[in-house]
Wavefront OBJ file of the C-alpha trace (Angstrom):
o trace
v 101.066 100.124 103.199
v 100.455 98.121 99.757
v 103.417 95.661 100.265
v 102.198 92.527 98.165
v 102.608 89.697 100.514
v 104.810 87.671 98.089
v 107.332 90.534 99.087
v 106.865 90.592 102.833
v 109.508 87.755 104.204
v 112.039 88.878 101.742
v 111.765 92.693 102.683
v 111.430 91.350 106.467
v 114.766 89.113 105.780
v 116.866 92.334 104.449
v 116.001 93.924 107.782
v 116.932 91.463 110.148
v 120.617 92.043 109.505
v 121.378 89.454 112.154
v 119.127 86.836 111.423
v 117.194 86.955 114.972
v 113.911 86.603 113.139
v 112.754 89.772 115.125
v 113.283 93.494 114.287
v 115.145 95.348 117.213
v 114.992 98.776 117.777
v 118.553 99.075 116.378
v 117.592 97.411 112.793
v 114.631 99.249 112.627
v 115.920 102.428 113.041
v 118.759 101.384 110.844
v 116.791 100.448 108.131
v 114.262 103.709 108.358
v 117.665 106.031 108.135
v 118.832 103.757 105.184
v 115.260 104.525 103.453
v 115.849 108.182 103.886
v 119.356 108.812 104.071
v 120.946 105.454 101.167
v 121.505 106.182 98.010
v 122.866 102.300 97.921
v 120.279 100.307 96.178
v 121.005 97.114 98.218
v 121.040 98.845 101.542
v 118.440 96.943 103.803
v 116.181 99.876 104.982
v 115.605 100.158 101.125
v 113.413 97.166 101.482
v 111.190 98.840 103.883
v 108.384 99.517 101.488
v 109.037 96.642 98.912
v 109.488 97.069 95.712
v 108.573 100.694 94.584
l 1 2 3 4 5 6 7 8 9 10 11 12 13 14 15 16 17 18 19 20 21 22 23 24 25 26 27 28 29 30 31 32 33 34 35 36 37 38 39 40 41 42 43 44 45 46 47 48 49 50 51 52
């Protein structure tokens, strides 16, 4: 997807809201609606993609 890897632990970090060190369905699917749906810059699924 063209995510430099420098940017890969911190996007992964913003989507682990609770610090598990593994996505769950929940936080996944949070952060894909947040990428769609957020117009809040800091909202985690806005790191899906890195920086754009």
């Amino acid at each position: 997807m063209g995510v430099p890897p420098e940017d890969i632990q911190g996007n992964f970090e913003h989507l682990d809201v609770d610090g598990s060190g593994y996505l769950s369905k929940e936080e996944f699917h949070q952060g894909l609606s947040e990428f769609v749906f957020s117009n809040a810059p800091d909202a985690p699924g806005n790191f899906l993609l890195g920086s754009v």
